[in-house]
N, CA, C and O of each residue as an XYZ file, in Angstrom:
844
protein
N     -18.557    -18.210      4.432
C     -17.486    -17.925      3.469
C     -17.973    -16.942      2.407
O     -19.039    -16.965      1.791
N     -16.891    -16.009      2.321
C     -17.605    -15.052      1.287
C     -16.993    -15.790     -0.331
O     -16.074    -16.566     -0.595
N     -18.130    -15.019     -1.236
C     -18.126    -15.973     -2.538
C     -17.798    -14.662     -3.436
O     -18.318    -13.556     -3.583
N     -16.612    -15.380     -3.989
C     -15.974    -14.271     -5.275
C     -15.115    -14.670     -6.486
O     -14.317    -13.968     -7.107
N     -15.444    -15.910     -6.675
C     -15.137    -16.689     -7.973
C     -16.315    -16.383     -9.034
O     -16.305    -17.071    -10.055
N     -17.314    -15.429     -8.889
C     -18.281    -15.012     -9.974
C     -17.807    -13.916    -10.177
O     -17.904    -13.332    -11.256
N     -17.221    -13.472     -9.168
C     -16.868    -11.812     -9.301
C     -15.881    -11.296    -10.125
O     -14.855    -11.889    -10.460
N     -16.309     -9.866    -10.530
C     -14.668     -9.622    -11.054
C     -14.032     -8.707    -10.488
O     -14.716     -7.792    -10.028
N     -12.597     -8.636    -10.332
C     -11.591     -8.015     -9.635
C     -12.086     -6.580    -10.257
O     -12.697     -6.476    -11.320
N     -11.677     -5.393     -9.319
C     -11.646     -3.757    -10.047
C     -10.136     -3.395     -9.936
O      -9.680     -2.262    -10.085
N      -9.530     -4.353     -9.695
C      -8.241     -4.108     -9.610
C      -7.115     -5.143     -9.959
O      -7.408     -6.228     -9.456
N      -6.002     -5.183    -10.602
C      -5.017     -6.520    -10.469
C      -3.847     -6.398    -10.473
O      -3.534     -5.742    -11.467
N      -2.839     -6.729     -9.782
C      -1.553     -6.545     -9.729
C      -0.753     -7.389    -10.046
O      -1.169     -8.283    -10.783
N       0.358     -7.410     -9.706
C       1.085     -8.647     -9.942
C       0.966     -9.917     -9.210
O       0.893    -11.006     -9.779
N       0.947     -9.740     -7.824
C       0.731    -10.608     -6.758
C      -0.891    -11.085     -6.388
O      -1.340    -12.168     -6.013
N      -1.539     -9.786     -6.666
C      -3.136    -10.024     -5.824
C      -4.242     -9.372     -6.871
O      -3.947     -8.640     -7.817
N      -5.349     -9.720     -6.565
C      -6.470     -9.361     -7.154
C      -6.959     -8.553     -6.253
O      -6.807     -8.881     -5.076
N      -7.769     -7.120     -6.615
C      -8.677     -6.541     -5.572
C     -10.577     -6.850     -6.101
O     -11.066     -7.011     -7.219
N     -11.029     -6.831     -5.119
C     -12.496     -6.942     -5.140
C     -13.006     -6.426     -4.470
O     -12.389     -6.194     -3.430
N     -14.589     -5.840     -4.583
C     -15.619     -5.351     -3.795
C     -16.033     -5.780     -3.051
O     -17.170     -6.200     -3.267
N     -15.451     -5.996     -1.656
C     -16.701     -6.810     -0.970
C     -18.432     -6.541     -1.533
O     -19.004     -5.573     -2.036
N     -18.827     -7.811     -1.181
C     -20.028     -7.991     -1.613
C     -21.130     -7.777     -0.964
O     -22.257     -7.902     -1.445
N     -20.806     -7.366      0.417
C     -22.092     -7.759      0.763
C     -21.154     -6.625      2.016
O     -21.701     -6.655      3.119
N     -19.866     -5.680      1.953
C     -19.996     -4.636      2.418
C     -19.269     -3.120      1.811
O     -18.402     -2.425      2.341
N     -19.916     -2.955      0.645
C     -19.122     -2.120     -0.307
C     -18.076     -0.867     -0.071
O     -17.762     -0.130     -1.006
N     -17.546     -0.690      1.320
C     -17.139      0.228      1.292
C     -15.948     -0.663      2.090
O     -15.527     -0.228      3.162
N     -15.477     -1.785      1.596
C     -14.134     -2.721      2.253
C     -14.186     -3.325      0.676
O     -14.975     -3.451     -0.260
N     -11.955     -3.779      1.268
C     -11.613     -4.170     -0.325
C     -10.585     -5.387      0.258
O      -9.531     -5.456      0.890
N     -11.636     -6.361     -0.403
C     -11.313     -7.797     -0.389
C      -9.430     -8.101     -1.450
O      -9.148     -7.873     -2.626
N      -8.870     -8.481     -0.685
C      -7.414     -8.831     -1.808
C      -7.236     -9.664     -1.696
O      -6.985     -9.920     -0.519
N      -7.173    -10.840     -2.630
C      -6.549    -12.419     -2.799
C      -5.695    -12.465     -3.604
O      -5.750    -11.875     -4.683
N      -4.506    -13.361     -3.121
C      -2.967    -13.264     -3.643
C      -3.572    -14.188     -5.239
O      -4.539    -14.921     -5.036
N      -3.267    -14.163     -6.065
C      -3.272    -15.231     -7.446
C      -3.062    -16.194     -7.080
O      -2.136    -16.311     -6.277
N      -3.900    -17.471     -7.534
C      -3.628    -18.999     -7.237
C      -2.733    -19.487     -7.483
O      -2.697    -19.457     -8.713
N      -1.613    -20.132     -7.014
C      -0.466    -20.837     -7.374
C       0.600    -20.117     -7.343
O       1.675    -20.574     -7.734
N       0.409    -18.285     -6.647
C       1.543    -17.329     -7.460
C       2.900    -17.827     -6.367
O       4.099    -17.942     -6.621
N       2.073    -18.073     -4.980
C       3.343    -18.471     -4.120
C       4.527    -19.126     -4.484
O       5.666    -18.661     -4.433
N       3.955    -20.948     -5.091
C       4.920    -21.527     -5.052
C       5.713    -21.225     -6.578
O       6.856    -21.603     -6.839
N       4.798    -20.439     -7.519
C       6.020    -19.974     -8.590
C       6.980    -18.914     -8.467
O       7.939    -18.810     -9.230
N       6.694    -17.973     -7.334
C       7.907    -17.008     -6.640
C       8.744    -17.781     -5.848
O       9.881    -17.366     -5.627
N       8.308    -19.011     -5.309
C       9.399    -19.820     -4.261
C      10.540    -20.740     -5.269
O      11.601    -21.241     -4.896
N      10.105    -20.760     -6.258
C      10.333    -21.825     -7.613
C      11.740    -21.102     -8.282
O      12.847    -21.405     -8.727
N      10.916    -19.996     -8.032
C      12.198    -18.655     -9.015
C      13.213    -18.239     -8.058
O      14.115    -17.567     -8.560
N      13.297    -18.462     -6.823
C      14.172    -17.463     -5.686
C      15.154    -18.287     -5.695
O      15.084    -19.463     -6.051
N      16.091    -17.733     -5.316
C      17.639    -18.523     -5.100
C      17.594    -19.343     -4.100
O      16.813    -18.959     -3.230
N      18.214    -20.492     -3.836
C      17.777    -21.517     -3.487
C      18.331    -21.062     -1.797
O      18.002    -21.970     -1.034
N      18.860    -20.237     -1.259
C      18.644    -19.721     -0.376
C      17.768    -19.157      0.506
O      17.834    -19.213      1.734
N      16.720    -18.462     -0.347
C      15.807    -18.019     -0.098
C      14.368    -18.506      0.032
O      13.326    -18.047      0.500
N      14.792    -19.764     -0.649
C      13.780    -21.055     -0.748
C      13.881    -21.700      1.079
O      12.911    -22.104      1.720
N      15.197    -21.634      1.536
C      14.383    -21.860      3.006
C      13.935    -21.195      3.610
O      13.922    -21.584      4.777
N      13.313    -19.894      3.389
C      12.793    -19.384      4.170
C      10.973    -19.894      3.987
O      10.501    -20.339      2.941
N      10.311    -19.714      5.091
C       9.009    -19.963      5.301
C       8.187    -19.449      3.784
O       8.603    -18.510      3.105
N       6.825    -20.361      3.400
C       5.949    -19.671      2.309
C       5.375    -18.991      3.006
O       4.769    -18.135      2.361
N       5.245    -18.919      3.989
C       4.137    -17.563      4.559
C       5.066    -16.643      4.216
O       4.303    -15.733      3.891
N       6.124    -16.222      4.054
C       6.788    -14.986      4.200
C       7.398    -14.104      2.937
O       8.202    -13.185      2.781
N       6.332    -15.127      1.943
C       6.486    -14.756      0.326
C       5.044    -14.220      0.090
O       4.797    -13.840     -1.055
N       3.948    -14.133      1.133
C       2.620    -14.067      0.716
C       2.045    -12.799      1.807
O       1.950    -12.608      3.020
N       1.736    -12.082      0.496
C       1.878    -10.691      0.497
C       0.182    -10.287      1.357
O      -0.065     -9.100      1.569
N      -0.542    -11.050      1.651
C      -1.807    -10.852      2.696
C      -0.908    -10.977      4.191
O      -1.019    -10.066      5.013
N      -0.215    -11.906      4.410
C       0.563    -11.762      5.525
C       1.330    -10.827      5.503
O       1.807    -10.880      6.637
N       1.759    -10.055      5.041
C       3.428     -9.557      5.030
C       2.290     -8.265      5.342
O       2.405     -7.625      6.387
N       1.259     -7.962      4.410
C       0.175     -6.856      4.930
C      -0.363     -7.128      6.213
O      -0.225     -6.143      6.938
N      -0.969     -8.160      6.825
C      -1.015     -7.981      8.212
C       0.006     -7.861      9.214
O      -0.340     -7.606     10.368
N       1.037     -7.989      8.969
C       2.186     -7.962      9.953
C       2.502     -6.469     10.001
O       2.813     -5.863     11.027
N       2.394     -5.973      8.849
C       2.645     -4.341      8.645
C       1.403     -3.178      9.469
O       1.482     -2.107     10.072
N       0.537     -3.920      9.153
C      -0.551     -3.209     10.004
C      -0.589     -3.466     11.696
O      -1.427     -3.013     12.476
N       0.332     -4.149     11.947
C       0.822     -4.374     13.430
C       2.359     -3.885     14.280
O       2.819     -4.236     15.366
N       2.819     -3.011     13.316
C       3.797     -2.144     13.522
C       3.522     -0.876     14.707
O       2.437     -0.377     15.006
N       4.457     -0.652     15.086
C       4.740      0.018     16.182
C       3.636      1.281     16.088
O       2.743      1.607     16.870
N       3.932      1.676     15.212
C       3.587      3.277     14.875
C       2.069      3.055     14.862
O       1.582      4.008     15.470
N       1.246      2.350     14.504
C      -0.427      1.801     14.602
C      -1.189      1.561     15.400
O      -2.405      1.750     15.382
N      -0.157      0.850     16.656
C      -0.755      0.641     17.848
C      -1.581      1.389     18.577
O      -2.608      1.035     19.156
N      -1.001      2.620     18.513
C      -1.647      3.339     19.703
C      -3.521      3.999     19.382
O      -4.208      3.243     18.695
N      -3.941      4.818     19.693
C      -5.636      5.470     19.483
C      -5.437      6.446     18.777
O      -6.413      6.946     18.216
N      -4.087      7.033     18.582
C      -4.697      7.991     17.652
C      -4.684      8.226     16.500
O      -3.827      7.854     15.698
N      -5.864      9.026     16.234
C      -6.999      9.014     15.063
C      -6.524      9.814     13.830
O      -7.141      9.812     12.765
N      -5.227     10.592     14.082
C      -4.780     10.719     13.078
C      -3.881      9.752     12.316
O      -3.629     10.038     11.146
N      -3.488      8.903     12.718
C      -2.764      7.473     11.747
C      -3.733      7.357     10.777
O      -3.301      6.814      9.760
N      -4.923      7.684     10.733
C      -5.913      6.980      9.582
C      -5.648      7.982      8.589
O      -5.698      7.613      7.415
N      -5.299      9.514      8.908
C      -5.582     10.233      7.837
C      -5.126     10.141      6.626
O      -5.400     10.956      5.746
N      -4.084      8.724      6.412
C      -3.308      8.622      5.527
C      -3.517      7.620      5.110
O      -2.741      7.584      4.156
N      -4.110      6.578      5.125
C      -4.073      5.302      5.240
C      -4.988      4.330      5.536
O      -5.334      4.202      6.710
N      -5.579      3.411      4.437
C      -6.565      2.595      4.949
C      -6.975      1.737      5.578
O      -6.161      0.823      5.710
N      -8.066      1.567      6.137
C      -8.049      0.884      7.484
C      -8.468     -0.560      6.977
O      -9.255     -0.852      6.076
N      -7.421     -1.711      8.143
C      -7.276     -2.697      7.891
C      -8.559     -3.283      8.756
O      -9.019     -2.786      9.785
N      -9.096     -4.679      7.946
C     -10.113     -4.891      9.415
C      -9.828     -6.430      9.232
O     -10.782     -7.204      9.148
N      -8.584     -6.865      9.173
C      -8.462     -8.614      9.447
C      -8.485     -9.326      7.965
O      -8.960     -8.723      7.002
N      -8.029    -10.433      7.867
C      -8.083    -11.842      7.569
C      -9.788    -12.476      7.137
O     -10.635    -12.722      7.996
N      -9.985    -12.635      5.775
C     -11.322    -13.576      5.973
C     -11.359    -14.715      5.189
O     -10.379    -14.964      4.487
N     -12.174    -15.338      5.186
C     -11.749    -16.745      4.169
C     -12.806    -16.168      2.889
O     -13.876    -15.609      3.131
N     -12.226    -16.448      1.351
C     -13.475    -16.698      0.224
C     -12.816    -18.051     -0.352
O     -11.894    -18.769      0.034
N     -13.795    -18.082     -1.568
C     -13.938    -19.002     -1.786
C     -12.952    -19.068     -3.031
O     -13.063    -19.939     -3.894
N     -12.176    -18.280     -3.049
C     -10.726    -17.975     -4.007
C      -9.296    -18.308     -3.299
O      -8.140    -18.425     -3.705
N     -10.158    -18.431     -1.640
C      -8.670    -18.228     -0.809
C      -8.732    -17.013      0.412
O      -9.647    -16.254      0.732
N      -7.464    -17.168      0.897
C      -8.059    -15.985      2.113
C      -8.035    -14.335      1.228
O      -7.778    -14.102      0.047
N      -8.389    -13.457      2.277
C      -8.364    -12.331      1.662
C      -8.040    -11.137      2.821
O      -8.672    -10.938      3.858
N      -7.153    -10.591      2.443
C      -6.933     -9.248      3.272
C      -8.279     -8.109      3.129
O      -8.898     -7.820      2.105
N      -8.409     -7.773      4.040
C      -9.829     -6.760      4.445
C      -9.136     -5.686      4.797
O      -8.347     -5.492      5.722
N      -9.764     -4.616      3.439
C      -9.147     -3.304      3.692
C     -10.424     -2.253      3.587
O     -11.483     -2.704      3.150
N     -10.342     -0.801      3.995
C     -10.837      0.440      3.535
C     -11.066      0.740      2.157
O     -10.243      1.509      1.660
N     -12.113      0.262      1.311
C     -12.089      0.520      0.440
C     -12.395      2.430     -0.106
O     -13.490      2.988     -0.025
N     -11.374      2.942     -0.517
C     -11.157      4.692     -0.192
C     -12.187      4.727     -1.694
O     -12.079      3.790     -2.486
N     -12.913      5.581     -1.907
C     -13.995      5.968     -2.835
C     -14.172      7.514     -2.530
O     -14.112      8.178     -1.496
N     -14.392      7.779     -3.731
C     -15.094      9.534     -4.212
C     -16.520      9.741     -4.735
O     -16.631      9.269     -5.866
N     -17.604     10.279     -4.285
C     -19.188     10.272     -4.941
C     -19.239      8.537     -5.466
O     -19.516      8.325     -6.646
N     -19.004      7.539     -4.680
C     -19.391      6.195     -4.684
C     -18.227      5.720     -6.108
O     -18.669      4.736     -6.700
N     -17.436      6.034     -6.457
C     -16.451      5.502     -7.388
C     -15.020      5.210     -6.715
O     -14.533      5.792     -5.747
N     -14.623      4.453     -7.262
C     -13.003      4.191     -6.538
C     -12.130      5.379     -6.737
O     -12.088      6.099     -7.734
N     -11.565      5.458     -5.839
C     -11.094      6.628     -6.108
C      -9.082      6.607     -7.230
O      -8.204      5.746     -7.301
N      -9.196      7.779     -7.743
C      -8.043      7.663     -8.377
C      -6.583      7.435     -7.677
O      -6.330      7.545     -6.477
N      -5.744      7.111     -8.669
C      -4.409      6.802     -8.078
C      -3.665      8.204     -8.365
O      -3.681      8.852     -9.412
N      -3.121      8.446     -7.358
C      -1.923      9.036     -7.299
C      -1.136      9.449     -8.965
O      -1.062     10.513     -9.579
N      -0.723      8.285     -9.222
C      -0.376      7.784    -10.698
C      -1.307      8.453    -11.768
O      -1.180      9.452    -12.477
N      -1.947      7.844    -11.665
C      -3.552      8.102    -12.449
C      -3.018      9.536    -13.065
O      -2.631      9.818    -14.199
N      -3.153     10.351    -11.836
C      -3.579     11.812    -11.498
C      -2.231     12.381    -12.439
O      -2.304     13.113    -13.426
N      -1.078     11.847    -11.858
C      -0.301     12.336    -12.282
C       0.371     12.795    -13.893
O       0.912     13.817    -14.316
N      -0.032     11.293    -14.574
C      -0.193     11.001    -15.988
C      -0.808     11.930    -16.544
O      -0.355     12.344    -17.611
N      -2.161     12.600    -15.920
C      -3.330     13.198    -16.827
C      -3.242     14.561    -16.621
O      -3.477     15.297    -17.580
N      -2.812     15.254    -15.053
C      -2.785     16.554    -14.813
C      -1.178     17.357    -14.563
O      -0.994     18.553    -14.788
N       0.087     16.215    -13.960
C       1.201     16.831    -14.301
C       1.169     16.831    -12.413
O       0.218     16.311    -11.828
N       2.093     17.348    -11.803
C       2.649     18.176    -10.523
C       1.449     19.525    -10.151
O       1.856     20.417     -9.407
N      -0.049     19.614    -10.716
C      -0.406     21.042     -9.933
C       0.458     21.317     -8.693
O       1.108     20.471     -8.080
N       0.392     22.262     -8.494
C       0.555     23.197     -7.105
C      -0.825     22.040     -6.109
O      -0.415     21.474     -5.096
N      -2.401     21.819     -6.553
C      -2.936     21.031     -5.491
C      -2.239     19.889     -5.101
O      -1.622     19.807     -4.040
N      -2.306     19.192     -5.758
C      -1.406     18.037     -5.909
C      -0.068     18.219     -4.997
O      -0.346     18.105     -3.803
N       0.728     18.366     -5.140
C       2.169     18.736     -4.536
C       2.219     19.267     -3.272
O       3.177     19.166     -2.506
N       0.626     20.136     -2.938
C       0.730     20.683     -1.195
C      -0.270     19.112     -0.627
O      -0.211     18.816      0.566
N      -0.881     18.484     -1.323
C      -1.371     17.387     -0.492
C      -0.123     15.937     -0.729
O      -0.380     14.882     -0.149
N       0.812     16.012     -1.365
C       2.370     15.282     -1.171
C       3.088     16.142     -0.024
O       4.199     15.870      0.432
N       2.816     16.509      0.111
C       3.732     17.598      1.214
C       2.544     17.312      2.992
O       2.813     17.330      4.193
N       1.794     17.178      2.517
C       1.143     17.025      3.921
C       0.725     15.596      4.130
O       0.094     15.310      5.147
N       1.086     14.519      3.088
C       1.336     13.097      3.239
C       2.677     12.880      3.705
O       2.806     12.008      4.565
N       3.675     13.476      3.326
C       5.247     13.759      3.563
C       5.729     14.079      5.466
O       6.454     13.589      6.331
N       4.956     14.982      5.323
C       4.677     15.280      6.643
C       4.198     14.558      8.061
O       4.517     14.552      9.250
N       3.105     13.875      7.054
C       2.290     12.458      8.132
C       3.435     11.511      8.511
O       3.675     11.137      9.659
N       4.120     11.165      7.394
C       4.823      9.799      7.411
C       5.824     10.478      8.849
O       5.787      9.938      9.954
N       6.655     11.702      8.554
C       7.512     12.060      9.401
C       7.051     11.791     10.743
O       7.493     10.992     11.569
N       5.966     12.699     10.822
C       5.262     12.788     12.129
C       4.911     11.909     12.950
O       4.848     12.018     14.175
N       4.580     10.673     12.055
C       3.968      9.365     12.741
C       4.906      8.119     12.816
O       4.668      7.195     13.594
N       6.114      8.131     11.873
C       6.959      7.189     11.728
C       6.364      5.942     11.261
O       6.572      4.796     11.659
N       5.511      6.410     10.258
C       4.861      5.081      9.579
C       5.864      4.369      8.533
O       6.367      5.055      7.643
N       6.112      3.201      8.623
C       7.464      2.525      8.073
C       6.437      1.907      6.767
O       5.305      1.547      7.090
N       6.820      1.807      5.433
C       6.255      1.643      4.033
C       7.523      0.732      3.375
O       8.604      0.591      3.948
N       7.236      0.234      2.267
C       8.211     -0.126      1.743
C       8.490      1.036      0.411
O       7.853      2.041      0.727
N       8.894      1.171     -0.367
C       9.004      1.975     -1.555
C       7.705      2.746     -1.798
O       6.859      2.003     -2.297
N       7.333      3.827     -1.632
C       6.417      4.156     -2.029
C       5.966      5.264     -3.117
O       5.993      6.488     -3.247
N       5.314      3.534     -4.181
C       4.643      3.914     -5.229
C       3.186      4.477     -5.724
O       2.072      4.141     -5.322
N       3.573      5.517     -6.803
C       2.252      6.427     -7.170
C       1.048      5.702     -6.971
O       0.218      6.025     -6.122
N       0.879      4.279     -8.087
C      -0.184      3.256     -7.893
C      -0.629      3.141     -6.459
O      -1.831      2.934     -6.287
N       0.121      3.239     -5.440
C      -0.424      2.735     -4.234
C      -0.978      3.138     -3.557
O      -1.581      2.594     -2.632
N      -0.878      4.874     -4.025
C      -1.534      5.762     -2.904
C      -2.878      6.277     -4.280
O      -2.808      6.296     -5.509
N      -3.815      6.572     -3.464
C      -4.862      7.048     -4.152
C      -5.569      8.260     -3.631
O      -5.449      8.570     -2.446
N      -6.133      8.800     -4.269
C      -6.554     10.252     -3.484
C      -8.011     10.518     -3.057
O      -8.878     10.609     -3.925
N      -8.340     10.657     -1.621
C      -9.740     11.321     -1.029
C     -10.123     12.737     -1.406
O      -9.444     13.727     -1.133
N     -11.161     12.742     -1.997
C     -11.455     14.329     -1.977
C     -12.806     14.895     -0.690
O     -14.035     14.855     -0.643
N     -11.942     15.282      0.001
C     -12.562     15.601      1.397
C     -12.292     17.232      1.817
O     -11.282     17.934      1.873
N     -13.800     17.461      2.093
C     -13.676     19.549      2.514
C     -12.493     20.225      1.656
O     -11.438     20.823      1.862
N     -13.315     19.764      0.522
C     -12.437     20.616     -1.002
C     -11.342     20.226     -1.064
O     -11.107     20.270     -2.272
N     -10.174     19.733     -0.404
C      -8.945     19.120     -0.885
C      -9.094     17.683     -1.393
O     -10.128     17.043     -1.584
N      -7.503     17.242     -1.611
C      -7.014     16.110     -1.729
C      -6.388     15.352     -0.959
O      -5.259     15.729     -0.645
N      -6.814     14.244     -0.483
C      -5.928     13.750      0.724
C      -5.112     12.342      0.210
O      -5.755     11.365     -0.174
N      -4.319     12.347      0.230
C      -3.261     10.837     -0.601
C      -3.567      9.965      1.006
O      -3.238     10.288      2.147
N      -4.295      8.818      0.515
C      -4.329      7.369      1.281
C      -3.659      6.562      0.907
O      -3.693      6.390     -0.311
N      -2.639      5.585      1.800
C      -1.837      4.649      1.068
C      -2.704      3.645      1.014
O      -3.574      3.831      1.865
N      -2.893      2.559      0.345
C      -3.599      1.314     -0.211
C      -2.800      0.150     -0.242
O      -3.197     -1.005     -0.088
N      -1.703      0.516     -0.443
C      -1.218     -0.864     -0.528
C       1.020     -0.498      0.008
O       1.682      0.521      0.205
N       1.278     -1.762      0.015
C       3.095     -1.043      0.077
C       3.571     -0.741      1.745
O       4.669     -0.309      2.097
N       2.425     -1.096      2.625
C       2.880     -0.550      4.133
C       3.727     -1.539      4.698
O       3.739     -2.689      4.260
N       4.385     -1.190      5.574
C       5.580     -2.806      6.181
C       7.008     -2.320      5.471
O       7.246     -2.150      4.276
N       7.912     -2.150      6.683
C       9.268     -1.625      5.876
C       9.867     -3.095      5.211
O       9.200     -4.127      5.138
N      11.084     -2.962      4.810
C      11.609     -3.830      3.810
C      13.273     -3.817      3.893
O      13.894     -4.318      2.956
N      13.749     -3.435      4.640
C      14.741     -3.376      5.306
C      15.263     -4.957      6.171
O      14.645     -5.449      7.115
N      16.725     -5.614      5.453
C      16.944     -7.199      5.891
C      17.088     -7.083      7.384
O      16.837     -8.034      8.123
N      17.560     -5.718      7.897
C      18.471     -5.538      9.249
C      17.202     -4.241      9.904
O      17.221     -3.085      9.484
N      16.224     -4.711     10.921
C      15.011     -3.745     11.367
C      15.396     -3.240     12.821
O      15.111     -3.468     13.997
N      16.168     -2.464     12.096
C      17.045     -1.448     13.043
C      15.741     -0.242     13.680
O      15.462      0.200     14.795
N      15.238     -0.066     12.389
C      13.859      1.255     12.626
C      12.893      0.783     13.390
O      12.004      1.539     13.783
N      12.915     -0.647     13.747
C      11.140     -1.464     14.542
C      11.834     -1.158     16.099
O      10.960     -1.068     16.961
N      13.386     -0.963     16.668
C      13.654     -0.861     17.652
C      14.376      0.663     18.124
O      14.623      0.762     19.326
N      14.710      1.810     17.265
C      14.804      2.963     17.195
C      14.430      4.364     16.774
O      14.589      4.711     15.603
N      14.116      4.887     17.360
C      13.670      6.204     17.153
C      14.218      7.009     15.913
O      13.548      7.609     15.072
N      15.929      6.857     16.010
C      17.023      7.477     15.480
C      16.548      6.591     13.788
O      15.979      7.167     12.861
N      16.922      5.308     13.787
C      16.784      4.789     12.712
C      15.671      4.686     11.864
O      15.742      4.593     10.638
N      14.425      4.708     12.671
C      12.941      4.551     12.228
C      13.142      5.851     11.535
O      12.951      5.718     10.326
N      13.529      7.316     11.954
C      13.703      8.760     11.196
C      14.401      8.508      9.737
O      13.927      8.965      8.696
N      15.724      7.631      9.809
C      16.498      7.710      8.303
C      15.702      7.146      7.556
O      15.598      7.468      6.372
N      14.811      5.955      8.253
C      13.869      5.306      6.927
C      13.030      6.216      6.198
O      12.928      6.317      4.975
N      12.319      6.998      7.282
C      11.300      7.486      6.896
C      12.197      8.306      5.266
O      11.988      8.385      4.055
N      13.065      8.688      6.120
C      13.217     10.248      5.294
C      13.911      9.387      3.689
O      13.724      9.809      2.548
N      14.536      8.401      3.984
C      14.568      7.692      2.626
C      13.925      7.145      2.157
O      14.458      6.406      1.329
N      12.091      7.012      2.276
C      10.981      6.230      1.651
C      10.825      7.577      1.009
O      10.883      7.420     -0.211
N      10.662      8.749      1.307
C      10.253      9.881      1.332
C      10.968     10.450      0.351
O      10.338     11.013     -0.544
N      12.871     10.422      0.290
C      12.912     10.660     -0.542
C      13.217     10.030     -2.480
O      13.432     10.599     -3.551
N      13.084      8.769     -2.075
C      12.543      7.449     -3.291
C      11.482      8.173     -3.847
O      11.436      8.506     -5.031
N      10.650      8.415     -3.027
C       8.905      8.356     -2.964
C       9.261      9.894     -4.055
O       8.364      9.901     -4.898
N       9.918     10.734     -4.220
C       9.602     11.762     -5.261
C      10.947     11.456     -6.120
O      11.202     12.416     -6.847
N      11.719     10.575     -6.224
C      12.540     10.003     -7.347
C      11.623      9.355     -8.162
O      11.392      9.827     -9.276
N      11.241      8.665     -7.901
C       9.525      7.798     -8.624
C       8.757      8.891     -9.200
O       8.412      8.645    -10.356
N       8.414      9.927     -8.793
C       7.296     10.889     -8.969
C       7.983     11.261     -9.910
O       7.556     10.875    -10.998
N       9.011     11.945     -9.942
C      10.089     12.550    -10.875
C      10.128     11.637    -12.093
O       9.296     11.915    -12.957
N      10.627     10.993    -12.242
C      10.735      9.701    -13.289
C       9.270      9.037    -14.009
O       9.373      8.434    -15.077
N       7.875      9.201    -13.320
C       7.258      9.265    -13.978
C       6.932     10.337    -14.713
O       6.700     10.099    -15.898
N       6.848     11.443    -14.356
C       6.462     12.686    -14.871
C       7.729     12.750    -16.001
O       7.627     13.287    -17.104
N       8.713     12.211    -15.577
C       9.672     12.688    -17.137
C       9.360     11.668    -18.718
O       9.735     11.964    -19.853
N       8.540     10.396    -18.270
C       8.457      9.584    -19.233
C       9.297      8.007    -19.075
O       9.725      7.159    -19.858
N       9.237      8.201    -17.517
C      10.207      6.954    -17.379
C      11.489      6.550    -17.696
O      11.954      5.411    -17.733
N      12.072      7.753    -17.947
C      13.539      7.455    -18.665
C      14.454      6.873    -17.748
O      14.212      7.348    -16.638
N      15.496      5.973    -17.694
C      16.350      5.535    -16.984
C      15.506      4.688    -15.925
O      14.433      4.104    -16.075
N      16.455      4.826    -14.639
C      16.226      4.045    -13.201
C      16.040      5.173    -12.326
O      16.746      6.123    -11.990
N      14.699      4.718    -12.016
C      13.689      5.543    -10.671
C      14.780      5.806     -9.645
O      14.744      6.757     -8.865
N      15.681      4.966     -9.693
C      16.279      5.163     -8.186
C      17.642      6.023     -7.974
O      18.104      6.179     -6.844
C-alpha cells in the first residue's frame, strides 16, 4: 500500500487531492476527499440519490473515461494530448487514480489558466489551442467541459503542447456520441466550442456566464 497521509497534496480541487507519487515521481496519485461522496449524495435531489455511489466518484468516472472508444486502439498519437492513465491503486488515504504526471525541467508544469492570467492569448499560445483543437477533432476524444485548469502545458522541441489532466469522459445524459460517428463530431465541436467561451471569459475578467 502506498503511504500518503504524511504527504502533502501539490494540488487540490474540489473533489480530489493530487500527489506525487512517492516512490515514482513522474505519476500523479489523485484521491477523492474523505467523506466528499456521501456529502454530494446528501445534497442531490432525491432522484439522483438512487443512482449508484460509484457513479458520484470521480476516480471511477476517470477510469471509465480512459476506456472510451477513441483510446482503445495503438495509436501513439492519442497521447500527444493527454495523460497517460496507468490504473487504480490502493493508499492509505483511499484508492487513487494513477496518472502521467506532465512536468517541465523537473517542475509541474503550468496550467493553461496559469498561462493565461499572466501572459494574455500570445499568438504561441493560440497556435498550440489550435493544434489541441485539432487533436480532439481528429481523434474524437469525448471530454466533459473543457477547462483552462485542466489542461497544462509541455514544453517540448521549443513549443507548447496543451495535455489534458483532468475533465476526460463526455457528460452527455443521452450517449448518442459512444455509438456514432455523426454525433461523437457535434460533441466534439461543442466541447471545442465552450472550450474558447471559457478562454474568452477568463481573459475578459470573468464577467457574466462562461456559457
Amino acid at each position: 500500500m502506498i503511504k500518503l497521509s504524511s504527504s502533502k497534496p501539490f494540488a487540490e480541487g474540489g473533489n480530489r487531492k493530487c500527489f506525487i507519487h512517492p516512490d515514482k515521481p513522474d505519476r500523479c496519485l489523485k484521491v477523492v476527499h474523505p467523506g466528499l461522496l456521501e456529502e454530494i449524495i446528501k445534497n442531490k435531489p432525491w432522484y439522483k440519490k438512487l443512482r449508484s455511489k460509484n457513479s458520484f466518484d470521480d476516480n471511477l468516472r476517470e477510469e471509465a473515461a480512459y476506456k472510451q472508444k477513441a483510446l482503445k486502439g495503438n495509436n501513439p498519437k492519442i497521447w500527444d494530448h493527454l495523460a497517460k492513465w496507468y490504473g487504480m491503486c490502493e493508499t492509505d488515504i483511499g484508492k487513487a487514480s494513477e496518472t502521467e504526471l506532465i512536468t517541465n525541467d523537473n517542475q509541474i508544469a503550468e496550467t493553461l489558466e496559469n498561462y493565461l492570467f499572466t501572459h494574455g492569448l500570445t499568438e504561441e499560445i493560440e497556435e498550440s489551442i489550435n493544434e489541441f483543437q485539432i487533436w480532439l477533432r481528429d481523434n474524437l476524444i469525448l471530454t466533459k467541459n473543457i477547462i483552462p485548469h485542466n489542461l497544462v502545458l509541455k514544453k517540448q522541441s521549443g513549443k507548447i503542447i496543451i495535455k489534458i489532466i483532468d475533465g476526460l469522459g463526455p457528460q452527455a445524459f443521452i450517449p448518442l456520441h459512444n455509438y456514432s460517428t455523426f454525433f461523437a463530431k457535434r460533441y466534439v465541436e461543442k466541447r471545442i466550442k465552450l472550450m474558447w467561451s471559457r478562454i474568452k471569459w477568463d481573459l475578459s475578467g470573468r464577467k457574466g456566464n462562461w456559457k
